[in-house]
C-alpha positions in Angstrom: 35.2 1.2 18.1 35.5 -2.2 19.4 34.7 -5.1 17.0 32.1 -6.5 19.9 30.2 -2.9 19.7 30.2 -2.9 15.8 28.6 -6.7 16.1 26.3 -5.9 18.6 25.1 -2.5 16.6 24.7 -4.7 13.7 22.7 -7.4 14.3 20.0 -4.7 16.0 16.5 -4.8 14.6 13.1 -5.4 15.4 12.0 -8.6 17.1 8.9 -9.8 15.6 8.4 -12.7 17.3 8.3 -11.1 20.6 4.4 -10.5 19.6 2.2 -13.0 20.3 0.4 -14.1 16.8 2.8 -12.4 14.7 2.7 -14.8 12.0 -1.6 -14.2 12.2 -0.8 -10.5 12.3 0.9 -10.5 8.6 -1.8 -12.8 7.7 -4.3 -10.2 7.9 -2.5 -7.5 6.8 -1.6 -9.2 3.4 -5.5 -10.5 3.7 -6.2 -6.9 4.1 -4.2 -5.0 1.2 -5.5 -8.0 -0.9 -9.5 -6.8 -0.8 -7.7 -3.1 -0.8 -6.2 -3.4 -4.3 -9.1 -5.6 -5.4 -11.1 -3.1 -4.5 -9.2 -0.1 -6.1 -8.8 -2.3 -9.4 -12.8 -2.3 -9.1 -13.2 1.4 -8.5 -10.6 2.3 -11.2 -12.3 0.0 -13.9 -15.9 1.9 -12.7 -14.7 5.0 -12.3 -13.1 4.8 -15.5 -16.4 3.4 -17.3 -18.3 6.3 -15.9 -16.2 9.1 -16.9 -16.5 7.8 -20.9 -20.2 7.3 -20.7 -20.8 10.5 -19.3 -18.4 12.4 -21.3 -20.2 10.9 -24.4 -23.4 12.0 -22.9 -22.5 15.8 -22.4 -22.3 15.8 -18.4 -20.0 17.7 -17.5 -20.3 17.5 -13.8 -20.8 13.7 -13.6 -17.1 13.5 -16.0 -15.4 15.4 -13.8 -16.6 13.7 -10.4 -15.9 10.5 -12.3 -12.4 11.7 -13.3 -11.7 12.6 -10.0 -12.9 9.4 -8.7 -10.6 7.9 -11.0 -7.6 9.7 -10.0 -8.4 8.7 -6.2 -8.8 4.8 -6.9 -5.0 5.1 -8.7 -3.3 6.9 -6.0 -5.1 4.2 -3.7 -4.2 1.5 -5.7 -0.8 2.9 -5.7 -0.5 3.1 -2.0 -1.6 -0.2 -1.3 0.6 -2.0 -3.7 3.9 0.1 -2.7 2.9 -0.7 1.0 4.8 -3.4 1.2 8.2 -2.7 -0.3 8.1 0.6 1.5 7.8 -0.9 4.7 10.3 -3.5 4.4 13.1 -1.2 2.7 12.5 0.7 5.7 12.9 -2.2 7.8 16.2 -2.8 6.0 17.3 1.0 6.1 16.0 0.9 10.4 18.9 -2.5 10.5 21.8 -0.8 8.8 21.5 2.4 11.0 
C-alpha cells in the first residue's frame, strides 16, 4: 500500500460536526443518562427497602417482586453508566479499522 492510502484510511471517522446542534445533541444525551442513573439509584434504594420490609413481614410474593425489581434497577443502572465508554471505545475501535 501506498503511504497516501494508509494516511487517508487512518484519519477516517465520523464527522460530528457535520450535524447541525451537535454540541446540543450531547447535551441532552448526558442530560438524559443523568435523570436515567438518578433514577435507577432511586429504584434500587426502593426496591431494595421493599424487599427487607416485606421479607420481615412474611410476604413472599411482594419479596420476590421486590427482588426482581431490584435486580432490573442494577442491570439499568448498569447500562446507563457503561453507555458512555461503550460508545466511545467503539468509536475508537470504528477509527482504527
Amino acid at each position: 500500500m501506498s503511504s497516501r492510502l494508509v494516511s487517508t484510511l487512518s484519519s477516517v471517522g465520523p464527522d460530528f460536526g457535520a450535524v447541525g446542534g451537535a454540541a446540543q445533541l450531547g447535551q441532552i444525551i448526558g442530560a438524559l443518562l443523568t435523570y436515567g442513573l438518578l433514577t435507577a439509584v432511586v429504584m434500587i434504594v426502593v426496591c431494595a427497602t421493599a424487599w427487607a420490609l416485606a421479607s420481615a413481614g412474611g410476604s413472599w410474593h411482594t419479596a420476590s417482586k421486590a427482588k426482581t425489581g431490584l435486580l432490573v434497577a442494577l442491570g439499568g443502572a448498569t447500562l446507563l453508566g457503561s453507555a458512555l465508554a461503550w460508545a466511545n471505545w467503539l468509536l475508537d475501535i470504528g477509527a482504527r479499522l
